[in-house]
N, C-alpha and C positions, 0 to 999 in steps of 0.2 A: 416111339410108342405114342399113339393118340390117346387123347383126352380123354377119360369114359364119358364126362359131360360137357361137348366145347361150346366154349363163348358163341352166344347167336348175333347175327347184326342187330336184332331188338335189343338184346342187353347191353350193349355198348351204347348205343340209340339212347335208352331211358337212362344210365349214366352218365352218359355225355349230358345227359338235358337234366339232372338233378346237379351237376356238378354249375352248369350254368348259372342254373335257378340260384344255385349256392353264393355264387361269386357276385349277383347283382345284389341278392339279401345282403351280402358281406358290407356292399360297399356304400349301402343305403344304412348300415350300420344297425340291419336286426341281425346279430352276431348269433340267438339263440336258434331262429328260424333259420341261417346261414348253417348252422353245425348238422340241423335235424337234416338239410339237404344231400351235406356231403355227407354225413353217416350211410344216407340211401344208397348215394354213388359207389360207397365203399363199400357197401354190402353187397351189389349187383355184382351174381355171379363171385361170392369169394372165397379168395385163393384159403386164407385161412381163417376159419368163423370166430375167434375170436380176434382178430386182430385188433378190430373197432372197439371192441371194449377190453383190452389189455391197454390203448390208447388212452382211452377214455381214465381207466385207473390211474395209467402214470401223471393225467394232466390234473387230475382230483390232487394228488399227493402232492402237487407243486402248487406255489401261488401264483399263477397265470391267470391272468385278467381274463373275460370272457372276449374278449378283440383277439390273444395270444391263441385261446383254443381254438376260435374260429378259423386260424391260420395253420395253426396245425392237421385239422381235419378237411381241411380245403389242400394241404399238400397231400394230404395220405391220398381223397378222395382223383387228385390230378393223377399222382402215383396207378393208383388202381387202374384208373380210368385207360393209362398208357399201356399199362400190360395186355388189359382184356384189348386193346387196339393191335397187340403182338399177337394173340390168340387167332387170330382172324388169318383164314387166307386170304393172298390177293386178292380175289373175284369181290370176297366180301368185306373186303379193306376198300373199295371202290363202290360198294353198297352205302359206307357210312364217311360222307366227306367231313371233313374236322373244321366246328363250327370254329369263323374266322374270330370272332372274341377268343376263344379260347386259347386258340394259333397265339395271338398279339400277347392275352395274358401271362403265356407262358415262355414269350420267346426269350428273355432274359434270366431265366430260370439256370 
C-alpha cells in the first residue's frame, strides 16, 4: 500500500541540509543552535508528530548536559533522516546524492 503523503526529494534535500547545518553547529559547540537544527530535520515529513517532543520530555526529565541533548537529537535527526532516504524510490534515491560529511559522519555508527 502507498504512502497517502510520500517523502519528496525536497524533503529529504532540506533534512539532509538541516541535519548538516546541525552537526557543524554541534561541533563548533552552539549545542542549543545544534538541537534547533536537528529538531528541523526530524520534523521534515514525520513519521510521528510527536516524537521530537516525547524526546524532548524524556531529556528534560534526565540531567543531560546540553552537549548530551545535542547528541541525542543529532541521532534521532540521522535516524529520520535514513528512513525518509527508504521512502524514496530509486529514480529519486539518485535525485538526492548523500552529502559525503554525512557518509564519513556516520560510517562508524
Amino acid at each position: 500500500m502507498a504512502e497517502e503523503n510520500p517523502i519528496t526529494v525536497e524533503e529529504v534535500r532540506s533534512a539532509q541540509e538541516n541535519l548538516k547545518n546541525g552537526i557543524t553547529l554541534h561541533e563548533k559547540k552552539s549545542f542549543k543552535e545544534a538541537i534547533d537544527e536537528f529538531k528541523k530535520a526530524a520534523m521534515t515529513h514525520p513519521f510521528d508528530s510527536k516524537h521530537v517532543e516525547d524526546l524532548g520530555t524524556k531529556l528534560k526529565s534526565g540531567s543531560y548536559k546540553l552537549q548530551q541533548e545535542s547528541i541525542a537529537y543529532m541521532g534521532c535527526a540521522a535516524v529520520h533522516l535514513n528512513e525518509m532516504i527508504h521512502g524514496l524510490d530509486e529514480d529519486q534515491k539518485q535525485e538526492v546524492p548523500i552529502d559525503d560529511s554525512l557518509t564519513n559522519a556516520f560510517k562508524d555508527w
